[in-house]
N, C-alpha and C positions, 0 to 999 in steps of 0.2 A: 809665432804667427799662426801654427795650424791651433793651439790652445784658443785663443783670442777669434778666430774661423769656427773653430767648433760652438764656441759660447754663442755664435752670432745666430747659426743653425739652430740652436737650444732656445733661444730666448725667440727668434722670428718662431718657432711651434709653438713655445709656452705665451705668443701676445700674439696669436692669432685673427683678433678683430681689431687691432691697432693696424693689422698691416694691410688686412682690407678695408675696415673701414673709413679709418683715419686714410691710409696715404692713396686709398682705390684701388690696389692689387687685387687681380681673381685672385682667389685660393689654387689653384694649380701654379700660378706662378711661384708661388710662396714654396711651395712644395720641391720646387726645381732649384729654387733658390736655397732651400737646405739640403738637398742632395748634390748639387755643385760643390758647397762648401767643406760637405763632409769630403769628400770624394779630395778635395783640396789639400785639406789639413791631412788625411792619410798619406798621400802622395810627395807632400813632403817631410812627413815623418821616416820613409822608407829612407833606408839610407842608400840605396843601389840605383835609384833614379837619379838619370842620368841629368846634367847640370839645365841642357835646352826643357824637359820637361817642366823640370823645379822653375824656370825663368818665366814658362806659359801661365802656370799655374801662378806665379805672383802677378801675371800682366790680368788674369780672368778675376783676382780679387782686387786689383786696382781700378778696372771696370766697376766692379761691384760696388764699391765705396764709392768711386764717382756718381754711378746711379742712386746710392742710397741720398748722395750729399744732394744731388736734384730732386729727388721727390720728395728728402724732408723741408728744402726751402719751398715748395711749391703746393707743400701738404700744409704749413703754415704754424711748421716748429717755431720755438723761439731760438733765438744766435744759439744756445749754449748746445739744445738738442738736435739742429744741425748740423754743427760745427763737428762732431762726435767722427764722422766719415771724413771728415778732410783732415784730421788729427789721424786716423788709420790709414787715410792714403800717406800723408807724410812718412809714415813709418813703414807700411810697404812699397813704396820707393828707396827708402835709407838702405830695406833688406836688398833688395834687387840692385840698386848700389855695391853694397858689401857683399855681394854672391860674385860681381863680374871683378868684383875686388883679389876674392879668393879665387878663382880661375886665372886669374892673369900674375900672379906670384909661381915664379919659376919653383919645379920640385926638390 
């Protein structure tokens, strides 16, 4: 998840006019929006963050997916380029799933 967060960080700076212009972000949003993620993806690479943090940090990129998935229907992707965020919401959900998985197995 943090791999696939970082890529997201990389490629929103490397397509910088797709993200204002195509979907109408200012460019300071954009900007928050990759330092959230990075910030993300470090935080759950740490292994010493504690399990409530790790759980925050997947509920702020299941926001983020949900937001990406509204602005690409409403920016007037087609199905496939849309769809792309609700295919990574599925999967951070599965993780957030499989985290209260591992917390709730006796030691």
């Amino acid at each position: 998840m943090s791999f696939f967060m970082f890529f997201a960080a990389w490629f929103a700076e490397t397509h910088q006019t797709e993200f204002t212009d195509r979907m109408g972000f200012p460019a300071y949003f954009r900007v928050e929006l990759t330092i959230a993620k990075i910030l993300g993806g470090i935080a759950l690479l740490i292994p010493g963050i504690p399990a409530r943090i790790r759980e925050w940090v997947y509920v702020g990129f299941c926001i983020c997916m949900i937001s990406a998935l509204i602005a690409k229907i409403h920016s007037g992707y087609g199905f496939v380029e849309a769809s792309q965020p609700g295919f990574s919401l599925v999967l951070f959900l599965l993780a957030i799933f499989l985290l209260h998985k591992v917390e709730q197995q006796p030691d």
